[in-house]
C-alpha positions as CSV (number, residue, x, y, z in Angstrom):
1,X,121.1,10.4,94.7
2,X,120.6,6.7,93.8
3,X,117.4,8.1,91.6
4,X,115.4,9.7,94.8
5,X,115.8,12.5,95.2
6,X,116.9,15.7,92.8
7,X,116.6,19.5,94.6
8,X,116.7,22.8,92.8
9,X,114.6,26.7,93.5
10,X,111.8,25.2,91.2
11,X,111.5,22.1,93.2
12,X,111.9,23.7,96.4
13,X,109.2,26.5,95.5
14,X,106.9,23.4,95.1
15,X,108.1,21.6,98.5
16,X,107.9,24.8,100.3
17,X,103.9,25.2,99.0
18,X,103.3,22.1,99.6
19,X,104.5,22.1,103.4
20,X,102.3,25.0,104.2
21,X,99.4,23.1,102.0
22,X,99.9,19.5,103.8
23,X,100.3,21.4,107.8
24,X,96.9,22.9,106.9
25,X,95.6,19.9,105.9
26,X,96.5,17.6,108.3
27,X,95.0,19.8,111.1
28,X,91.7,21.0,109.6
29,X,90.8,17.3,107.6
30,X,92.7,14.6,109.0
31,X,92.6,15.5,112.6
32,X,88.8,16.2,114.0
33,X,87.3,17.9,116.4
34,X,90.3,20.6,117.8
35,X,89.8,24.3,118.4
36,X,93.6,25.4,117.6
37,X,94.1,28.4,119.7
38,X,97.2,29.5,117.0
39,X,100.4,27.7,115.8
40,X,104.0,27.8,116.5
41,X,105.9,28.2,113.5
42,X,109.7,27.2,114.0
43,X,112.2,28.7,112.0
44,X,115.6,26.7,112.9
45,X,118.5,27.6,111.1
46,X,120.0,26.8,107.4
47,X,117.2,28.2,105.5
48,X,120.2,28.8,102.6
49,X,123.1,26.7,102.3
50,X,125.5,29.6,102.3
51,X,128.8,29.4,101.2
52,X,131.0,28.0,103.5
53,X,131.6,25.4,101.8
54,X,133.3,25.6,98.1
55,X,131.7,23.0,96.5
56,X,128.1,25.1,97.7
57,X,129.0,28.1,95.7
58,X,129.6,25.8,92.8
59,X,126.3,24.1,93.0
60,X,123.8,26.5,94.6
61,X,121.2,28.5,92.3
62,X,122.7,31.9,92.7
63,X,123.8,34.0,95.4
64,X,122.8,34.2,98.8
65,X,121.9,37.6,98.0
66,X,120.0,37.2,95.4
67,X,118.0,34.4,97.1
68,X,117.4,36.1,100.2
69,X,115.8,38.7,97.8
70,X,114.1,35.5,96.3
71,X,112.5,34.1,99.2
72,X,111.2,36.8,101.0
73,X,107.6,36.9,99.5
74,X,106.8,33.0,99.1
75,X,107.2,31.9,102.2
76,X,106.0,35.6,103.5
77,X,103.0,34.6,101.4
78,X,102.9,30.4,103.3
79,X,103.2,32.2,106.7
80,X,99.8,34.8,105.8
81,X,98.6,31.7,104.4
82,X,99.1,29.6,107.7
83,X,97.5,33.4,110.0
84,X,94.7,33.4,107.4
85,X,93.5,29.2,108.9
86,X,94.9,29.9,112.1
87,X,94.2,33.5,113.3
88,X,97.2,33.4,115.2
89,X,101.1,32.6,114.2
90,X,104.3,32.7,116.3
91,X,107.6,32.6,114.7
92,X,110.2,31.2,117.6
93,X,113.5,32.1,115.0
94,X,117.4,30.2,115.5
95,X,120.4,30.6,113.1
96,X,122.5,28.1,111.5
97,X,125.2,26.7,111.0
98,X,125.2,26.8,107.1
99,X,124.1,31.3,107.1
100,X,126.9,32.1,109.1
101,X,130.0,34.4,107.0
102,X,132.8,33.0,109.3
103,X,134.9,29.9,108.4
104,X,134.2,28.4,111.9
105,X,131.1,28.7,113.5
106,X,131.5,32.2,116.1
107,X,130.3,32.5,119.6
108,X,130.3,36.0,119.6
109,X,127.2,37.6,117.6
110,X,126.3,34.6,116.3
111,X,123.0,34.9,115.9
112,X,123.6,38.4,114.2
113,X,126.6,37.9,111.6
114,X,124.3,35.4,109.8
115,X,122.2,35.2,106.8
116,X,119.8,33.4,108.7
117,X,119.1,35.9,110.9
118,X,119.0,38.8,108.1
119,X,116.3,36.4,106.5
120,X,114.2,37.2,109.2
121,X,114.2,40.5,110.0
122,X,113.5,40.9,105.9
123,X,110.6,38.7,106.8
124,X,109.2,40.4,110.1
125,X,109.4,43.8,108.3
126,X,107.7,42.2,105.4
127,X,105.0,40.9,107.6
128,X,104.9,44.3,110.1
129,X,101.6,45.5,109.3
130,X,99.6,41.6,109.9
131,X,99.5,41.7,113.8
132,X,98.0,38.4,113.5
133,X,101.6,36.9,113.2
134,X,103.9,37.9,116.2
135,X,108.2,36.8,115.8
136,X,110.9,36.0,118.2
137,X,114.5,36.4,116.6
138,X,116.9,35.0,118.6
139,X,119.7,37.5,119.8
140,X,121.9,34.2,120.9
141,X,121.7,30.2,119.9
142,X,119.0,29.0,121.2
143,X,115.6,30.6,122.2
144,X,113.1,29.3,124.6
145,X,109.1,29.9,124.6
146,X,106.3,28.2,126.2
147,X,103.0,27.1,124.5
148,X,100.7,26.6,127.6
149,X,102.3,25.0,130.3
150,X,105.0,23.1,128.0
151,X,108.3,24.8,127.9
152,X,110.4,24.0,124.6
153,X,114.3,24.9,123.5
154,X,114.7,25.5,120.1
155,X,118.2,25.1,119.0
156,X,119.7,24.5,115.7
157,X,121.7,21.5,116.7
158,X,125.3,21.8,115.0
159,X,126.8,22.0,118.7
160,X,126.7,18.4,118.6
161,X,129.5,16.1,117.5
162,X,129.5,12.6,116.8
163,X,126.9,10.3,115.6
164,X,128.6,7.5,114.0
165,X,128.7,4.9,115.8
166,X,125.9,2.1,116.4
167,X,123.8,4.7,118.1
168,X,123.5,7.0,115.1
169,X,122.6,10.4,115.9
170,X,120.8,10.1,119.0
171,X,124.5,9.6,121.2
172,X,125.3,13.0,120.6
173,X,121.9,14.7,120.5
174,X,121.1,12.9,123.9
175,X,124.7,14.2,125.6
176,X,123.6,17.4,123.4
177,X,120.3,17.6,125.5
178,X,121.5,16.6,128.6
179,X,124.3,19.6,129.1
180,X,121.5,22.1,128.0
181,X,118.8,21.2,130.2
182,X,121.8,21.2,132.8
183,X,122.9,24.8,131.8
184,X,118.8,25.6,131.6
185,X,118.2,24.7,135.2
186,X,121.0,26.6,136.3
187,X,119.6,29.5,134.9
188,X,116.5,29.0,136.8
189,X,114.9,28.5,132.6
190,X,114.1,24.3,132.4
191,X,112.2,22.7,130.1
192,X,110.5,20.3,129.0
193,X,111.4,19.6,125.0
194,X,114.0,20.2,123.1
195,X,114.0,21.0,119.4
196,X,116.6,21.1,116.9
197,X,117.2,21.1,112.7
198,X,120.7,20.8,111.4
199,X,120.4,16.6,111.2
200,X,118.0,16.0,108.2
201,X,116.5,13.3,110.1
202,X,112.9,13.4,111.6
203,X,112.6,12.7,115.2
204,X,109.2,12.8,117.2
205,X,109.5,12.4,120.8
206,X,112.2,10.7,121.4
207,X,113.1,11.4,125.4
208,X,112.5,15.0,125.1
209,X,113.6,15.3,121.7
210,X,111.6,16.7,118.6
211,X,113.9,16.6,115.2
212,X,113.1,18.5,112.1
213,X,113.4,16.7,109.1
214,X,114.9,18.5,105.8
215,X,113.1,20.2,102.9
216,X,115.6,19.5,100.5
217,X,115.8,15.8,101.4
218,X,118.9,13.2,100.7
219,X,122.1,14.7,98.9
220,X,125.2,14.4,98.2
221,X,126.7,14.9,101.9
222,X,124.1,12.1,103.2
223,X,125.5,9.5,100.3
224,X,129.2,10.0,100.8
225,X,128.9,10.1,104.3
226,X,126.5,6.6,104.3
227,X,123.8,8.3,106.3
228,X,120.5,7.2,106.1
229,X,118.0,7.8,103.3
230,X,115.0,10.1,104.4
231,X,112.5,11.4,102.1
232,X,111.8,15.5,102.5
233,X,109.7,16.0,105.4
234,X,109.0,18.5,108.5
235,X,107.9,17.7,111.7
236,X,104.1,19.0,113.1
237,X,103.2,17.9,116.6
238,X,100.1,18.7,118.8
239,X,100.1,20.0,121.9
240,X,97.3,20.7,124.5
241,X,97.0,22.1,128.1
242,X,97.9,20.4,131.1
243,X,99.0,17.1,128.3
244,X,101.6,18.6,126.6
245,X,102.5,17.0,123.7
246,X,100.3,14.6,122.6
247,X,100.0,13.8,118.5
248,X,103.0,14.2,116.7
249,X,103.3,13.7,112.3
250,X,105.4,13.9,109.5
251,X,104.6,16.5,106.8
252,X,105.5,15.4,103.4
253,X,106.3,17.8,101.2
254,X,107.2,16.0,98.1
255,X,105.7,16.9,94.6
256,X,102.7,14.9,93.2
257,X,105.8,14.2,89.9
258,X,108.4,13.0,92.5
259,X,109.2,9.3,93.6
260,X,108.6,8.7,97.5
261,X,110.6,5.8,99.1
């Protein structure tokens, strides 16, 4: 894409060891003087890109069988990685868009007809026997969970349309935000943050909105469409009793071999 940025399995096995890597050393060598209690690991949707589109099934590395088979023990392997530092891992877990076998994205069992959501369970039964590391897999589109007295959504964030006009993607993210916390207060279940994937585009605390960035960084959607460039990187963010949220960073996962912009 314009020379930046270039994704296949070998360079995603590198991104994905290198996110694991940079989270662990961001908290235990750049940050000083926390106790972490545990960490929330988020698992929000399009963790394949599926084939719902022709033109994926023409350009992805095999099928989506065969990578779910793939994936399972690398990033089973990061996660025992990420217990192993932090004694304690919770995996808060949200379909997408991109895993789902429908042409248009279902209401009904949503969450369940989706390769996303097969991922995981392959996964949590992997990982059954470490009771160090502790899942919730989403029955419906979003899921909610507390870490101390913060309250946090996480959704995938393909409900929301728009996002081209002056206002980029925060017009409909903010409308996005604003009808759940409505629904959420309804329902007697507020909170305080939400979180979404889906956008490629970083986002850390933006009035009550945390944004995951993308693994596989810019492609060929993002430069047909005009969006903006973003080099691969996840969001990591702090947060403390009684404060909240308080430090928020990017994690970079590029290779030491690749260009960053």
């Amino acid at each position: 894409m314009g020379g930046v940025n270039e994704f296949d399995r070998k360079i995603a096995e590198a991104r994905a060891a290198n996110f694991f890597d940079n989270v662990v050393r961001l908290a235990e060598h750049y940050v000083s003087g926390i106790k972490y209690e545990g960490l929330y690991l988020l698992l929000g949707g399009d963790i394949f890109s599926g084939n719902i589109h022709e033109e994926l099934k023409m350009t992805n590395e095999c099928t989506i069988i065969e990578s779910l088979l793939y994936w399972v023990e690398p990033i089973a392997s990061g996660i025992r990685y990420l217990a192993d530092r932090f004694h304690a891992v919770h995996i808060p877990c949200v379909v997408g868009n991109h895993g789902r076998l429908s042409y248009k994205p279902p209401a009904k069992n949503r969450a369940q007809d989706n390769f996303d959501y097969l991922f995981y369970n392959m996964l949590a039964m992997t990982l059954k026997d470490d009771d160090r590391i502790t899942w919730d897999i989403s029955q419906a589109a979003d899921c909610r969970f507390t870490v101390h007295d913060t309250s946090f959504l996480l959704t995938h964030g393909d409900q929301f349309r728009g996002g081209t006009g002056i206002a980029g993607l925060l017009s409909p993210l903010l409308l996005g935000d604003h009808r759940k916390r409505k629904r959420q207060n309804a329902l007697h279940q507020p909170y305080d943050w939400m979180v979404y994937g889906h956008w490629h585009s970083l986002v850390l605390g933006v009035r009550g909105l945390l944004g995951n960035g993308s693994l596989k960084g810019y492609d060929e959607y993002a430069m047909v469409s005009n969006f903006d460039y973003e080099p691969p990187q996840q969001a990591l963010w702090l947060v403390q009793p009684r404060r909240g949220v308080t430090m928020r960073w990017p994690v970079h996962v590029l290779g030491d071999n690749e260009k960053y912009l």
